[in-house]
Structure formats: structure tokens, C-alpha cells
N, C-alpha and C positions, 0 to 999 in steps of 0.2 A: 482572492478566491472567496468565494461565499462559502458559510459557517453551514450551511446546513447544505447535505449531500442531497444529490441525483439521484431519484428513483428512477431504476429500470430495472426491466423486464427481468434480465438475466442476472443480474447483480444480486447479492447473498446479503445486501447490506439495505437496511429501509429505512424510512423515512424521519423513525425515533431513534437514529441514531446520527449525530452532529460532530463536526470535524470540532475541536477543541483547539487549532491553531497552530499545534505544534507537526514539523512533518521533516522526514528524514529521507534526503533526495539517494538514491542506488544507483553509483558511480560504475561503470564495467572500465573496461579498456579503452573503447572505442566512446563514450561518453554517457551520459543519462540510462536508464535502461526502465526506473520506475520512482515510485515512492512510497513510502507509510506515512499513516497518519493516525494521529491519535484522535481518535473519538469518545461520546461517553460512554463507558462501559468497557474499553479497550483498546483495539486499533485492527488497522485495515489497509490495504495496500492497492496500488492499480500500476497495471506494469503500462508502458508509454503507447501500447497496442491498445489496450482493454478498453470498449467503452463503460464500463463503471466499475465502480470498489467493488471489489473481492470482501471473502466474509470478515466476520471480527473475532480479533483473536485477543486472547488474556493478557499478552505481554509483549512487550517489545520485539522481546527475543523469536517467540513464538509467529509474530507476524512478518521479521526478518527472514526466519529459515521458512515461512511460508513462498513468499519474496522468490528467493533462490531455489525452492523446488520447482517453481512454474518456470525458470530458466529452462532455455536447453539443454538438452544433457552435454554435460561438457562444460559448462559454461564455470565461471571462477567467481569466487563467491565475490559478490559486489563491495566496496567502498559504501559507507551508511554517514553522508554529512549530513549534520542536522542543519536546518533554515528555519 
């Protein structure tokens, strides 16, 4: 994966902000569903739909239950493996 993120249009995340390596895959029932990643300044998520990261958020945790609100309603909060 390349260090340095995809600018697009829609995407809340630009250009001076750089994936730092670390990234935590979001496991549902049925398999994969998205991930986080840590960038500088925070972290950032893109669920397996989205063409690019979603904004940055402060903390881990914050960028998880971000993660999980853009689920379906209904959906059960995901498995967070780190890679």
C-alpha cells in the first residue's frame, strides 16, 4: 500500500495527511466490511465501498465508532484486527 493517500474529490482526507503504516482490518459476520488507519495527526477509515478515506479523527476509538456509524443500521459492531 502506498504511504501517502489518494486525493479525491469527495474524500474529507488531503494530501498532507500520510497513512503511518499501521491499519486495523473491520471483521463483520460475513467477512471484511472496512478499515482504519493511522495517519499523521490521527486516523481515518474507508469502509470496502467507499472510493476514498473518510475524515481524521483523534483517536482510535473515535475513528472505530466512526467505522460503525456508517454501518447499516442494524449492523453489530465489527471485530478490529490489527495488520
Amino acid at each position: 500500500m502506498s504511504n501517502t493517500m489518494q486525493s479525491m474529490s469527495d474524500s474529507h482526507v488531503s494530501n498532507e495527511h500520510r497513512l503511518t503504516g499501521h491499519r486495523w482490518v473491520a471483521m463483520g459476520p460475513a467477512g471484511a466490511l472496512g478499515s482504519v488507519h493511522s495517519v499523521e495527526g490521527g486516523f481515518t477509515f474507508k469502509l470496502l465501498t467507499d472510493d476514498g478515506y473518510r475524515g481524521v479523527y483523534p483517536t482510535l476509538d473515535v475513528a472505530q465508532s466512526a467505522l460503525y456509524a456508517a454501518l447499516l443500521p442494524g449492523s453489530e459492531w465489527p471485530e478490529f484486527r490489527e495488520h
